[in-house]
N, C-alpha and C positions, 0 to 999 in steps of 0.2 A: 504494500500500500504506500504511496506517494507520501513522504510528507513537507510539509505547510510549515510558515513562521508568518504569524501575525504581530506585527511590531504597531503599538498606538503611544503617541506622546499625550501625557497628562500636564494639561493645562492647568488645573485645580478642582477645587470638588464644590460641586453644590453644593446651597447652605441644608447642615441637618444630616450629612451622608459622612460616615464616619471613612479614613482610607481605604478600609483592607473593603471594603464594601464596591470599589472599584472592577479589583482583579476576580473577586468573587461574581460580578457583573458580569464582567469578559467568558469567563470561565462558562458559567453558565450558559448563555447565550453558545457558544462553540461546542459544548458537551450536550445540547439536544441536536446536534449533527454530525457531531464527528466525533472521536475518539481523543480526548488532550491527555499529551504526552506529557508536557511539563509546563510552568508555568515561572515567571518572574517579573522580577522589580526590577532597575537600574535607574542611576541616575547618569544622563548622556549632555556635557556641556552645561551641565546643571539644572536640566529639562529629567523629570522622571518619565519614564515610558516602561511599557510592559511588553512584555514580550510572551505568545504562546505558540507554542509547537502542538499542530495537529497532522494525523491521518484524514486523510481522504480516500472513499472507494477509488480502485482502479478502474479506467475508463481509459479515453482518449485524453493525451496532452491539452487539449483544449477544452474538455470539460473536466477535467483533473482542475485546471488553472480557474474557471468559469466557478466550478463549488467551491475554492478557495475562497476568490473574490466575493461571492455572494456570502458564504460564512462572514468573512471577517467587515463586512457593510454592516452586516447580521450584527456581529461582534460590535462594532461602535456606538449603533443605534442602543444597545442596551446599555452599554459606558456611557453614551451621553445623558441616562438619565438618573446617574450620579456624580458626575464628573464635566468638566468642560476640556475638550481636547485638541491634539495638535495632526500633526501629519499622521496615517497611516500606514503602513507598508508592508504587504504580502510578498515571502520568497519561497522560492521551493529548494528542496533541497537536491541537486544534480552533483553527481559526483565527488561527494564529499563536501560540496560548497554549497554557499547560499544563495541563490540568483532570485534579484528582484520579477517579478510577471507581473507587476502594475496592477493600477486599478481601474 
């Protein structure tokens, strides 16, 4: 099975919505379609963003990338209704590396 990295910058949180209520957002939202492998915090530049690793059924390269993309839309739409946020970025993982497949 193919897998996914959905990278999202956090901007800051809605008023009332405690941190960890973020990535638990993300999570959920991704874990009623796909399978998440691992999940994390970092701070990039001084920008926190999360980052989650998912499976996706195998298909075709372009609906492999298509369920990405719609996941991790999925994925933001539900962070944005605890958090305010920044860039998004889906990669797949080919050959040991990460390659961006846009949005």
């Amino acid at each position: 099975m193919p897998s996914f990295r959905a990278v999202l910058q956090i901007t800051g949180l809605r008023p009332g919505q405690p941190p960890e209520r973020v990535l638990q957002a993300a999570e959920e939202a991704l874990a009623s379609r796909h399978l998440v492998e691992a999940t994390r915090l970092d701070v990039v530049r001084g920008v926190p963003e999360i980052t989650l690793r998912f499976l996706v059924e195998a298909a075709t390269d372009d609906d492999e990338a298509a369920a990405a993309r719609e996941s991790a839309l999925a994925m933001h739409d539900a962070v944005e209704d605890v958090a305010t946020t920044g860039v998004l970025r889906v990669l797949r993982q080919r050959r040991g590396r990460w390659v961006p497949i846009g949005i």
